[in-house]
N, CA, C and O of each residue as an XYZ file, in Angstrom:
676
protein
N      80.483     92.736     69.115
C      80.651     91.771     70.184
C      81.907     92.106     70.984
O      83.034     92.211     70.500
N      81.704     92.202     71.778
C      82.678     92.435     73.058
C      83.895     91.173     73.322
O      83.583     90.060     73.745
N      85.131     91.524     73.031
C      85.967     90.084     73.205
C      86.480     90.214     74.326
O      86.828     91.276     74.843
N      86.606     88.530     75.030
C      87.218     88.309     75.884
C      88.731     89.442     76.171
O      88.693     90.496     76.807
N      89.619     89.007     75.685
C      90.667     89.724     75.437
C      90.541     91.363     75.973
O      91.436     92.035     76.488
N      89.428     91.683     75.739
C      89.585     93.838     75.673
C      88.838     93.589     77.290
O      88.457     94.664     77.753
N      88.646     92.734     77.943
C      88.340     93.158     78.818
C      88.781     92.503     80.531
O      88.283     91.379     80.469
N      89.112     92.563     81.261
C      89.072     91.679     82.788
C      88.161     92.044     83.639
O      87.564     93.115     83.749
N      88.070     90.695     84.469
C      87.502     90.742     85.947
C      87.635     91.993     86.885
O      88.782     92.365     87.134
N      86.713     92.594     87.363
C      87.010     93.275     88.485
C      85.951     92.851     89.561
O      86.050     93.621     90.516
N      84.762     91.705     89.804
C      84.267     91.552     90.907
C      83.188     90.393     90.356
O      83.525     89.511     89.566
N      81.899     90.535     90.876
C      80.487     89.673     90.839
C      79.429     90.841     91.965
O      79.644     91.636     92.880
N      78.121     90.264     91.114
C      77.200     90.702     91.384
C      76.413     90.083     92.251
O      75.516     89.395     91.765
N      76.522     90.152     93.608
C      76.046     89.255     94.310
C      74.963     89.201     94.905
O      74.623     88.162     95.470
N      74.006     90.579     94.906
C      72.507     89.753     95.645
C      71.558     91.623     95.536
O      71.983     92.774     95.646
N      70.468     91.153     95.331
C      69.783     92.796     95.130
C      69.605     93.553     96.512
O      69.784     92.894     97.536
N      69.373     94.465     96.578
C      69.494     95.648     97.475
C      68.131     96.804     97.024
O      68.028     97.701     96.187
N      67.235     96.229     98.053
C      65.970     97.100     98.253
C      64.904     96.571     97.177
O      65.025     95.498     96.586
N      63.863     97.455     97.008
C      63.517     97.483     95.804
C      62.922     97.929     94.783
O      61.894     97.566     94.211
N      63.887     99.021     94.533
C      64.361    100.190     93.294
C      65.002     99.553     92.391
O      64.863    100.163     91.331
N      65.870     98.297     92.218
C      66.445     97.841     91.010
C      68.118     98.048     91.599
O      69.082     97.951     90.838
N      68.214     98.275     92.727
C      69.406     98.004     92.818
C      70.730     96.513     93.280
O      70.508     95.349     93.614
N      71.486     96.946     93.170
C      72.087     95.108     93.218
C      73.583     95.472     94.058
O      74.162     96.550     93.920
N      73.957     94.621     94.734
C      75.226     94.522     95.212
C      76.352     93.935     94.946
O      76.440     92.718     95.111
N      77.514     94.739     94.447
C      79.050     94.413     93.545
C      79.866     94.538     94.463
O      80.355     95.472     95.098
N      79.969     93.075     94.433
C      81.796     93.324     95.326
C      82.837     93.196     94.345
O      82.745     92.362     93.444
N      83.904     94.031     94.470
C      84.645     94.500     93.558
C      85.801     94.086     93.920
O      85.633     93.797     95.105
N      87.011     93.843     93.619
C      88.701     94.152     93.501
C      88.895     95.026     93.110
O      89.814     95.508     93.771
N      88.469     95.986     91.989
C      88.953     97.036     91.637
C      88.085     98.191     91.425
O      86.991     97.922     90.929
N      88.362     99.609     91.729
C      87.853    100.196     91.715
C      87.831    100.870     90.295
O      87.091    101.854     90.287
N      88.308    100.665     89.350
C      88.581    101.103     88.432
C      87.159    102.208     87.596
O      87.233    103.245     86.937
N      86.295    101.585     87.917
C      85.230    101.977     87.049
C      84.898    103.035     87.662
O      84.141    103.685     86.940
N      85.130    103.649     88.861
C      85.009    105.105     89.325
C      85.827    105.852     88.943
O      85.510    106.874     88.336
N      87.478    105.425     89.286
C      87.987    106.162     88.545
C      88.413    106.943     87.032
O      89.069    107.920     86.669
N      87.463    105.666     86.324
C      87.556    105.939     85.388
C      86.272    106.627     84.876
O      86.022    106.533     83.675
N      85.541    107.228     85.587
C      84.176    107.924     85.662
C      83.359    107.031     84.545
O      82.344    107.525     84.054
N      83.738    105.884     84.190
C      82.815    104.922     83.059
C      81.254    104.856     83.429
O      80.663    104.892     84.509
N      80.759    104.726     81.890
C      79.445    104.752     81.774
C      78.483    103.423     81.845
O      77.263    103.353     81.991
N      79.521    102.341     81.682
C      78.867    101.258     81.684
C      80.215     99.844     82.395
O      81.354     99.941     82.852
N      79.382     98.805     82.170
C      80.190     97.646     83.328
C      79.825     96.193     82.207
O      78.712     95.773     81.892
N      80.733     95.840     81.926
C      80.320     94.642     80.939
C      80.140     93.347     81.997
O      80.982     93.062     82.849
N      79.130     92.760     81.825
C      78.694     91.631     82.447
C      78.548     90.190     81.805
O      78.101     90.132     80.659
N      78.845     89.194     82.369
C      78.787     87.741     81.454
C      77.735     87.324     82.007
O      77.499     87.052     83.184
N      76.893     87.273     80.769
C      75.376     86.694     81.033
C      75.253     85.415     79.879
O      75.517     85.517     78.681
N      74.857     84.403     80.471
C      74.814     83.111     79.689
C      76.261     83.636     78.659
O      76.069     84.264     77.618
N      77.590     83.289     79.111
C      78.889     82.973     78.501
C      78.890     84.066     77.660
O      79.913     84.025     76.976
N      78.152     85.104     77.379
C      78.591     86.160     76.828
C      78.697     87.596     77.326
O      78.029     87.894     78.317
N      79.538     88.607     76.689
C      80.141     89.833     77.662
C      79.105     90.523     77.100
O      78.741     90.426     75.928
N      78.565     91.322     78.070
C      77.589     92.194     77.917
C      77.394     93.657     78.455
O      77.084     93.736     79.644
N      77.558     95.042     77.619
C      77.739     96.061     78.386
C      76.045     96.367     79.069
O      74.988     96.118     78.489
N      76.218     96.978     80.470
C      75.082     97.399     81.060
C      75.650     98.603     81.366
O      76.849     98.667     81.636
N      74.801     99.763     81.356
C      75.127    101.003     81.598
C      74.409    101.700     82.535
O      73.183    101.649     82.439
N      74.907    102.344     83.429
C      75.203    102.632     85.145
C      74.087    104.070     85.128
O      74.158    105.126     84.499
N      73.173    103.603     86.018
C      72.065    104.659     85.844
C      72.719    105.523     87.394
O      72.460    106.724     87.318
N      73.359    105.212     88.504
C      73.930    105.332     89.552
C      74.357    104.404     90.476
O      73.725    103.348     90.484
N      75.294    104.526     91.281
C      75.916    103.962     92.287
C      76.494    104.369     93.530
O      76.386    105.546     93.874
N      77.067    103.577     94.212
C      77.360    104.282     95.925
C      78.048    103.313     96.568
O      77.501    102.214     96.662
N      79.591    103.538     97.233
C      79.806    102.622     97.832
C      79.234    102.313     99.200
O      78.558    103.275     99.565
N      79.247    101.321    100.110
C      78.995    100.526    100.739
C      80.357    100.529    101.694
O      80.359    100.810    102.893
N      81.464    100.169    100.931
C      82.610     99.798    101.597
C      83.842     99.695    100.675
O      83.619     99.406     99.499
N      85.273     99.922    101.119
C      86.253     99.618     99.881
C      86.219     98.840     99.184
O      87.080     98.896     98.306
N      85.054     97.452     99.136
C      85.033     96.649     98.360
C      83.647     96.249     97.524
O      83.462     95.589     96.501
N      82.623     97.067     98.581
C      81.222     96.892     98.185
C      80.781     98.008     97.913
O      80.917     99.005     98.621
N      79.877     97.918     96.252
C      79.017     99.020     95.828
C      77.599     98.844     95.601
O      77.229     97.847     94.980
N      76.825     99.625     95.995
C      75.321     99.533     95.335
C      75.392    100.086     94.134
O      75.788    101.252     94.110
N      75.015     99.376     92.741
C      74.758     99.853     91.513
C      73.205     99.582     91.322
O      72.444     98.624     91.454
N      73.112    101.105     90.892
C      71.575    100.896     89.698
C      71.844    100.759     87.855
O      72.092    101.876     87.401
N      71.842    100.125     87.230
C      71.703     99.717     86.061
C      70.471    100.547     85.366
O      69.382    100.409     85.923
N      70.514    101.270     84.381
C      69.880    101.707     83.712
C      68.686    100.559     83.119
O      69.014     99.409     82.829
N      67.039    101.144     82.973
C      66.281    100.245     82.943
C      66.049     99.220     83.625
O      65.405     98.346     83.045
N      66.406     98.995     84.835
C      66.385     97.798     85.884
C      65.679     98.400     86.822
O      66.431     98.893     87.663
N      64.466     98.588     87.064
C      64.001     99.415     88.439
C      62.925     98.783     89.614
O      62.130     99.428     90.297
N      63.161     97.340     89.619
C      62.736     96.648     90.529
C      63.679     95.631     90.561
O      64.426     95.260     89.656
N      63.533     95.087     92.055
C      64.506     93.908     92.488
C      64.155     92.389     91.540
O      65.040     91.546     91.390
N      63.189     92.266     91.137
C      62.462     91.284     90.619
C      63.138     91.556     88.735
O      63.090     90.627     87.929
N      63.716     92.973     88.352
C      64.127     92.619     87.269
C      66.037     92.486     87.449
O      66.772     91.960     86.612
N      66.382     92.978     88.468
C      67.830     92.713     88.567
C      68.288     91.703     89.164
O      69.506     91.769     89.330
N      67.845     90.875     89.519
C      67.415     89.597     90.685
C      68.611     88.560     89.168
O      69.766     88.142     89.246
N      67.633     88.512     88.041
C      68.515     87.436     87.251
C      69.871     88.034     86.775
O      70.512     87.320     86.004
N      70.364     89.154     87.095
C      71.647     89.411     87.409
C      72.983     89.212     88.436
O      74.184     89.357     88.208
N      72.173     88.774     89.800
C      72.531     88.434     90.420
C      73.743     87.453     90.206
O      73.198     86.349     90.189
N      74.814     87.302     90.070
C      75.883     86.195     90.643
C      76.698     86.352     89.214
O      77.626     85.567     89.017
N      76.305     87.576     87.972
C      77.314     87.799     87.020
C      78.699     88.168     87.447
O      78.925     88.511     88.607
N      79.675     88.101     86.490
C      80.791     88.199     86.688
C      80.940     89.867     86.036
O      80.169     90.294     85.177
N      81.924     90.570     86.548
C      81.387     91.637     86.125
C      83.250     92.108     85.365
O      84.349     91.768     85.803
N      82.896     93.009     84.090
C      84.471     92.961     83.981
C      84.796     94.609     83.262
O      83.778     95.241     82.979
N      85.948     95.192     83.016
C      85.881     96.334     82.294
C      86.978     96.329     81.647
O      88.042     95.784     81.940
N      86.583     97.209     80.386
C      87.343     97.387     79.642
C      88.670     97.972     79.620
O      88.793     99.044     80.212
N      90.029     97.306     78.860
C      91.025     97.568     79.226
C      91.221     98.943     78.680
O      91.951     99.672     79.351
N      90.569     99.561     77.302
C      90.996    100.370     76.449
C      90.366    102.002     77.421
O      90.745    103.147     77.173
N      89.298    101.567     78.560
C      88.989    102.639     79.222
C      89.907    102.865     80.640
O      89.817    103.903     81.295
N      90.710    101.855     80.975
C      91.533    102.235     82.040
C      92.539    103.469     82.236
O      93.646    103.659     81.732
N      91.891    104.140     83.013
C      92.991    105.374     83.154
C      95.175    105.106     82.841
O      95.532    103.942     82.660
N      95.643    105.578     82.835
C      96.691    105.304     82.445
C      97.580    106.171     83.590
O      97.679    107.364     83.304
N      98.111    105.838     84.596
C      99.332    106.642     85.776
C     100.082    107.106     84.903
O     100.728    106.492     84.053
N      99.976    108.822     85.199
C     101.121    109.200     84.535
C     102.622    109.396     85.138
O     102.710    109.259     86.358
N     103.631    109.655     84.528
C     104.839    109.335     85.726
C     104.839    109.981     87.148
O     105.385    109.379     88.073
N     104.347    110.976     87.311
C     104.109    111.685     88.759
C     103.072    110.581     89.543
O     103.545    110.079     90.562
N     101.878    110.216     89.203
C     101.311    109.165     89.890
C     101.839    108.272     90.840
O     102.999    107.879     90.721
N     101.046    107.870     91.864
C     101.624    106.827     92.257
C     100.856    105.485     92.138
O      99.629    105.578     92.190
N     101.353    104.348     91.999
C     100.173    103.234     91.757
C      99.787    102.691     93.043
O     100.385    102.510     94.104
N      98.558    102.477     92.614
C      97.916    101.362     94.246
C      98.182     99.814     93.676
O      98.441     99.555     92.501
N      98.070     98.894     94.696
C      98.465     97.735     94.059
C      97.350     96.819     93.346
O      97.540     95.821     92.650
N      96.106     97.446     93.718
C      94.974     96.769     92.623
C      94.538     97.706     91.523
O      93.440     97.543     90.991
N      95.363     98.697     91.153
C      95.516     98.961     89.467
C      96.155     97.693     88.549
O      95.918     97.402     87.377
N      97.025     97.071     89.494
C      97.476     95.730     88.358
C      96.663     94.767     88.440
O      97.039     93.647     88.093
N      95.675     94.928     88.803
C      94.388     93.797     88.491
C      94.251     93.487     87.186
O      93.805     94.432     86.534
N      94.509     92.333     86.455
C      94.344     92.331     84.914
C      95.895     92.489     84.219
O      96.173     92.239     83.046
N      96.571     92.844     84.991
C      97.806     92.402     84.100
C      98.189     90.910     84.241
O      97.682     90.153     85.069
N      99.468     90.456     83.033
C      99.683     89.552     82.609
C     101.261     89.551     83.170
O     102.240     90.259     82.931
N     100.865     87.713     84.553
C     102.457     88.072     84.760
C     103.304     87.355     84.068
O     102.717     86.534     83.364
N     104.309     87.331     83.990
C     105.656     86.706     83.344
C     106.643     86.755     84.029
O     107.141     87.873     84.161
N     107.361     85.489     84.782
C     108.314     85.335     85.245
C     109.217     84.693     84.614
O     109.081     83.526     84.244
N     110.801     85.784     84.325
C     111.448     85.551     83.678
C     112.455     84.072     82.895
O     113.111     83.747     81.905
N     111.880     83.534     84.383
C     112.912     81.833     84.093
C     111.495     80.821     83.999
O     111.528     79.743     83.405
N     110.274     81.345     84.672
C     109.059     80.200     84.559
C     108.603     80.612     82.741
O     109.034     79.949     81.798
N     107.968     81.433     82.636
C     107.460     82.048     81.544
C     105.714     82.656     81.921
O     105.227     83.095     82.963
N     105.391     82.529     81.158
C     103.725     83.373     81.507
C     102.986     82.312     82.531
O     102.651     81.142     82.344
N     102.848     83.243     83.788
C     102.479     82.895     84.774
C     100.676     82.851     84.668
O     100.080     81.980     85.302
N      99.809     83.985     83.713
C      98.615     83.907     84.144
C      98.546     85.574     84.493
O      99.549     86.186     84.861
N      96.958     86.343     84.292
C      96.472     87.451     84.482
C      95.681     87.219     86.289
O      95.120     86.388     87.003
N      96.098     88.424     86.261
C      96.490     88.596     87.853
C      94.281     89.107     88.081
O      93.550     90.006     87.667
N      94.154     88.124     88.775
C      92.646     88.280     88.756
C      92.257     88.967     90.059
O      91.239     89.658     90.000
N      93.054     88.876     91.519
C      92.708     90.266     92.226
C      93.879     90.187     93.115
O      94.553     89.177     93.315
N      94.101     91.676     93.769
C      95.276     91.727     94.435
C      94.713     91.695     95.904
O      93.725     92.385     96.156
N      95.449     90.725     97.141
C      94.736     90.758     98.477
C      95.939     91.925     98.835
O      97.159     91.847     98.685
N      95.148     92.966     99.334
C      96.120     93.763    100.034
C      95.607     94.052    102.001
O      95.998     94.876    102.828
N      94.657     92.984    102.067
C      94.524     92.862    103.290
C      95.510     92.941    104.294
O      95.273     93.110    105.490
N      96.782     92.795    103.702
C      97.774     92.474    105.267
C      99.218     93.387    104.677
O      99.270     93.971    103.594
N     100.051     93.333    105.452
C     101.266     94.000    104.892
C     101.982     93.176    103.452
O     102.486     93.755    102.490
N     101.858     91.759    103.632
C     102.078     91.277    102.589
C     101.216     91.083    101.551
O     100.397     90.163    101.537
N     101.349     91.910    100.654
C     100.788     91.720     99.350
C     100.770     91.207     98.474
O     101.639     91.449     97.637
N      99.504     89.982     98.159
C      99.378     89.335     97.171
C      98.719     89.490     95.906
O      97.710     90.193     95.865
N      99.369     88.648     94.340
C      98.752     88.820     93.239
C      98.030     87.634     93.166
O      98.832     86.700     93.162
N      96.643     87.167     93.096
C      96.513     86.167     92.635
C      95.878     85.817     91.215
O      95.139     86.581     90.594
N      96.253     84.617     90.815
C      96.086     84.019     89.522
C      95.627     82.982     89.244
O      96.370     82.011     89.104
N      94.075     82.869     89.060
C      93.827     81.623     89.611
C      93.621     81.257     91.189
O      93.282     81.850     92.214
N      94.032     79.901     90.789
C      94.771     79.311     92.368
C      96.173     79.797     92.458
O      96.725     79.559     93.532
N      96.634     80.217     91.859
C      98.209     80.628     92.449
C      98.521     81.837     92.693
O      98.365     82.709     91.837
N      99.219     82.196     94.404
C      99.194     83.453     95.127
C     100.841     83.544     94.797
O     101.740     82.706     94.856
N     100.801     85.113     94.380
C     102.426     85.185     94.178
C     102.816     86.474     94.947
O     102.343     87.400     94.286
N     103.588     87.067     96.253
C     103.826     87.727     96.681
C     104.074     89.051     95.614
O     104.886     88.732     94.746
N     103.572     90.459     95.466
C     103.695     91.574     95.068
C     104.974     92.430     95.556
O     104.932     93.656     95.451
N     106.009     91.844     96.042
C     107.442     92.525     96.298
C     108.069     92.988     95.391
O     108.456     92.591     94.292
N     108.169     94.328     96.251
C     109.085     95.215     94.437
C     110.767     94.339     94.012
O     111.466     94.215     93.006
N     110.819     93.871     95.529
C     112.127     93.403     94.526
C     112.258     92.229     93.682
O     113.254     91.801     93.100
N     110.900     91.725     93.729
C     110.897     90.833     92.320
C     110.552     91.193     91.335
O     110.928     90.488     90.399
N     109.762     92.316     91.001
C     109.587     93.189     89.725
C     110.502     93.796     89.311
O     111.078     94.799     89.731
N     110.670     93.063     88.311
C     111.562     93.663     87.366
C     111.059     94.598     85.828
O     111.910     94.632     84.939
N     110.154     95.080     85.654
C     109.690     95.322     84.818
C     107.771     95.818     84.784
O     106.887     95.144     85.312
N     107.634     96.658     84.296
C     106.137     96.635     84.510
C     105.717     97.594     82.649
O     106.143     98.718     82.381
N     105.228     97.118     82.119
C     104.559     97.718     80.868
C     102.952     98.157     81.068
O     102.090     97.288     81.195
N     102.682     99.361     81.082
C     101.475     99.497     81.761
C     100.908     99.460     80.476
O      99.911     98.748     80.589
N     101.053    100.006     78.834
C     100.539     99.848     78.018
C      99.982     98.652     77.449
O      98.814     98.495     77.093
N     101.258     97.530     77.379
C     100.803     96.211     76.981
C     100.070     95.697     78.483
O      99.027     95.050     78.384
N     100.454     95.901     79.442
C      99.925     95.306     80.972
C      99.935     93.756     81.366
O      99.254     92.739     81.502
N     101.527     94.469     81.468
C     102.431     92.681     81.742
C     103.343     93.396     82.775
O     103.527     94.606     82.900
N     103.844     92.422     83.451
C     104.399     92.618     84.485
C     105.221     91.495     84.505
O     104.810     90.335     84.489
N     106.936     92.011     84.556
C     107.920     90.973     84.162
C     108.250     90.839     85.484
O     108.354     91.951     86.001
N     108.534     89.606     86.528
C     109.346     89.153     87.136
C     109.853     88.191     87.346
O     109.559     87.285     86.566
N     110.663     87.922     88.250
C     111.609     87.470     88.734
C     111.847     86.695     90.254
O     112.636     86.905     91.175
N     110.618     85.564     90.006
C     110.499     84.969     91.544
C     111.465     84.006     91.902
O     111.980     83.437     90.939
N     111.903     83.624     93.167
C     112.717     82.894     93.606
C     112.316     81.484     93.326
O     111.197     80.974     93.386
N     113.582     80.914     92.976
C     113.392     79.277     92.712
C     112.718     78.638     94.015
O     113.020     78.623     95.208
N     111.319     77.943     92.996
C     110.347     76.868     93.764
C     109.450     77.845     94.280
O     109.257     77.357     95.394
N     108.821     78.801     94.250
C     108.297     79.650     94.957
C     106.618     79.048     94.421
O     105.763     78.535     95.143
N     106.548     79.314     92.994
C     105.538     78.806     92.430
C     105.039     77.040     92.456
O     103.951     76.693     91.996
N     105.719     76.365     92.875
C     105.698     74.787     93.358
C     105.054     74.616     94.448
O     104.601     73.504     94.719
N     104.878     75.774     95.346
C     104.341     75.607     96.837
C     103.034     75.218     96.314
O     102.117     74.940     97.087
C-alpha cells in the first residue's frame, strides 16, 4: 500500500482527450518527465494508486496528454477523470550542486518558519509573475531568497524566515 507520506500532489486529471484512452493532466510539476518515471500514483476512492504510463505529450507547460497503460478508450478513462494525481518522493531526481533549481522542484516540500513553526507542504508554486509564490493550502507565502534561510533537499523542508504578520494577511 502506497502511504500518504512517500508521496505529493503534482496536478488532477481533468477531462479525456479523443478516443484512444487518453486523458488530460494539468500539472504543477513536471517532475515525472524528468524523472523519466514509469508510473503516476492516483487517488481513486481515498486510496493512492499506481497507474503506469503507456505514453504522453505535452500540450503546454502545464498541460499533458497521458495514455495509461490498459485504458484504450475514452469510455474506460472517463472514471478517472478529476483524480488527484501525485508522485513519489523516493523517485525525485535529486539537484546536484552544479544544478540549478527551478522554483516548482519545491513542490512538496515542508515549510518551516523559524519563529511561526511548520507552516504546511508547499502544494504548487505560482510562478506566473515576477513574484513568486509557494502555496499551502489557502496560504500564499512569497518564494524570496532572502527569506530562505535554509533548504534540506533530502529531508525536503525548507527553513524560513518570514517577516512579522506576513502570514496573518
Amino acid at each position: 500500500m502506497i502511504e500518504e507520506s512517500s508521496v505529493y500532489k503534482i496536478g488532477v486529471l481533468t477531462r479525456t482527450h479523443g478516443v484512444q484512452g487518453e486523458v488530460s493532466f494539468t500539472f504543477t510539476d513536471d517532475v515525472w518527465d524528468r524523472a523519466d518515471a514509469d508510473y503516476l500514483v492516483l487517488r481513486i476512492d481515498g486510496i493512492l494508486v499506481p497507474f503506469f504510463l503507456e505514453e504522453y505529450r505535452f500540450r503546454s507547460d502545464s498541460v499533458a496528454l497521458l495514455k495509461f497503460l490498459d485504458y484504450d478508450s475514452s469510455e474506460a478513462v472517463q472514471e478517472l477523470c478529476g483524480a488527484e494525481v501525485y508522485f513519489p518522493y523516493d523517485l525525485t531526481p535529486q539537484p546536484d550542486e552544479n544544478d540549478e533549481y527551478t522554483w516548482r522542484y519545491f513542490t512538496g516540500f515542508r515549510v518551516v518558519d523559524v519563529n511561526v513553526g511548520d507552516l504546511g507542504v508547499i502544494d504548487q508554486v505560482d510562478d506566473s509573475t515576477p513574484n513568486i509564490l509557494f502555496q499551502l493550502g489557502n496560504l500564499l507565502i512569497p518564494a524570496a531568497e532572502p527569506f530562505i534561510r535554509e533548504v534540506d533537499c533530502q529531508k525536503r523542508v525548507i527553513k524560513m524566515e518570514l517577516p512579522e504578520g506576513l502570514i496573518e494577511l
